[in-house]
N, C-alpha and C positions, 0 to 999 in steps of 0.2 A: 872577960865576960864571954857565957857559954851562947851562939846562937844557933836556933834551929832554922827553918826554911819558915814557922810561923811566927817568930820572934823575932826576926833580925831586924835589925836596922837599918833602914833600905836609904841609902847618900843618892846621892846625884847620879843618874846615868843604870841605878841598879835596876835589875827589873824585880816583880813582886814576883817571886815563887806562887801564890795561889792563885792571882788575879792570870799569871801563864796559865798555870793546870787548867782553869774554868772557860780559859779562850780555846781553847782544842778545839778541835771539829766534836760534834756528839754523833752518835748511832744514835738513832731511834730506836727503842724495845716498844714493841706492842702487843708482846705477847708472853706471857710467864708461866710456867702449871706451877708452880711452887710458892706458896705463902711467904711473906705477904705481897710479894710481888703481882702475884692475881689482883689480889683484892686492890691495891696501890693503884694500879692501871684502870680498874675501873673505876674509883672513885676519881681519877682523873677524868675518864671518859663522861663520867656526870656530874662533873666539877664539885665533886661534893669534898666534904673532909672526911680523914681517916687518923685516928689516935695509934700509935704505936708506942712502945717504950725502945728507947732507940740506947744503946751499947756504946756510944762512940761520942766524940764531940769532949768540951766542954763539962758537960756534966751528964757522965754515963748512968745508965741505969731513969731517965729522966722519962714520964710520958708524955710524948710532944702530938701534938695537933694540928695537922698540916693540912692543905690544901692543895695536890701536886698538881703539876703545871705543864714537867716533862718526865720521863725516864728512859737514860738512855744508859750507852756505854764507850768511853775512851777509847779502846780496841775491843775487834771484835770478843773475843775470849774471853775477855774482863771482868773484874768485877759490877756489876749494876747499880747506877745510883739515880737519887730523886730528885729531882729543883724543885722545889716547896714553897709557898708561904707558910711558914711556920707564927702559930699563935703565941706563943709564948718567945720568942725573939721578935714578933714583931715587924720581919722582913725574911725576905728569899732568901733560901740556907739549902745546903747540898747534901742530901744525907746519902752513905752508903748504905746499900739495898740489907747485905750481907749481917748489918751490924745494927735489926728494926726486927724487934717482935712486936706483932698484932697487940695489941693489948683486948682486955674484956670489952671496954665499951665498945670496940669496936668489930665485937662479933658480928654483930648483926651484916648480913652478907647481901651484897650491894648484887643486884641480876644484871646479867649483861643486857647493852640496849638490844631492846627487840629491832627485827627488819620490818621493812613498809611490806605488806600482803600486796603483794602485784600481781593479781588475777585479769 
């Protein structure tokens, strides 16, 4: 039987390959100029959701409805990823930044918070 790192069957003593990856230290990103990582960061910053069609996972090609939470990166250099509550799973999911187009609905473009006027 063929196993991967998300398949295996994990005995006594083995560690989980994902549950490792997701315990790493994270970098914080809080800053993107490139779609849809802008908009992703903001709609975190105003805890709002944001629809993409996300490439990767499960069922590629799928439009998912998130709610991000954080966005950071493994090493610096890296690639960017999301911690979500994702609507249609139901629970916190990791998406890769690289591998999420905008979708339509969620053209509409979310403004960055304004500052307090301190005069």
């Amino acid at each position: 039987m063929s196993t991967t790192p998300y398949s295996a069957p994990f005995g006594p003593g083995d560690d989980d390959p994902l549950q490792n990856w997701l315990g790493r230290p994270h970098l914080p990103v809080l800053v993107l100029d490139e779609e849809p990582g802008a908009q992703i960061i903001l709609a975190m910053l105003h805890r709002a959701a944001v629809a993409f069609t996300y490439y990767g996972g499960s069922t590629p090609g799928k439009l998912r409805t998130v709610r991000p939470s954080e966005v950071f990166r493994l090493e610096e250099d890296g690639p960017v990823y999301v911690r979500a509550w994702c609507e249609i799973r139901r629970a916190e999911r990791t998406f890769r930044l690289d591998r999420a187009r905008l979708s339509v609905v969620a053209q509409h473009r979310l403004s960055a918070p304004r500052r307090a006027n301190r005069s």
